[in-house]
C-alpha positions as CSV (number, residue, x, y, z in Angstrom):
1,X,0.0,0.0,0.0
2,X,2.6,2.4,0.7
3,X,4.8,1.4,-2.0
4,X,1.7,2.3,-4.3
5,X,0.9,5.8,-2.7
6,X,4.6,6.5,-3.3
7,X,4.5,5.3,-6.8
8,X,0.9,7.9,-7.3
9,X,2.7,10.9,-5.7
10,X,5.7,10.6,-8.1
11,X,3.6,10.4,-11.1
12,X,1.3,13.3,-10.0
13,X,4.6,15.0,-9.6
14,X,5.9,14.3,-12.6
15,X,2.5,15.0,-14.6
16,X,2.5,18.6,-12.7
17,X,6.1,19.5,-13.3
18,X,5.3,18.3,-17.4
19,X,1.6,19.3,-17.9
20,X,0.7,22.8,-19.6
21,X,-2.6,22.9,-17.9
22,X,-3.4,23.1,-14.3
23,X,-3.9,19.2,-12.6
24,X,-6.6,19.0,-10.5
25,X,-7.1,15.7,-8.2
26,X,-10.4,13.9,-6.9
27,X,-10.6,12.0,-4.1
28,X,-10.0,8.3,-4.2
29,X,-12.8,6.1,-4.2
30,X,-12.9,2.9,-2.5
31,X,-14.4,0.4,-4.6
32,X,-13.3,-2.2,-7.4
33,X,-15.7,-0.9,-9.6
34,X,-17.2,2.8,-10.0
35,X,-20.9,3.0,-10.1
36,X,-23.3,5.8,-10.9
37,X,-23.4,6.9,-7.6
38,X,-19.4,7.2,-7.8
39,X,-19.1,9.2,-11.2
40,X,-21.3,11.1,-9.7
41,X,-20.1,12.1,-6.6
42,X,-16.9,12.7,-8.6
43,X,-18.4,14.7,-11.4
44,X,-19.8,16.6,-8.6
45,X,-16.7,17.1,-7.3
46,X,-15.1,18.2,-10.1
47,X,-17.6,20.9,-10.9
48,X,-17.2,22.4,-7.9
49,X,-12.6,22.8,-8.3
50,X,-13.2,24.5,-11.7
């Protein structure tokens, strides 16, 4: 687990450093599979950061 949250931070990193566009994040959703609810929730989300 923390090998993998290492691994995410270092490729958010990079994508920020390379990126010529802002990079917004969404929290993480614990589930193996997204349902409506969870695109939701997330489209939600993302309206509300831009």
């Amino acid at each position: 687990e923390a090998a993998r949250a290492d691994a995410q931070r270092r490729q958010l990193a990079r994508l920020r450093r390379r990126a010529r566009a802002g990079v917004l994040t969404l929290p993480f959703v614990f589930s193996p599979a997204l349902g409506v609810p969870d695109v939701a929730a997330l489209g939600a989300e993302l309206a509300r950061r831009l």
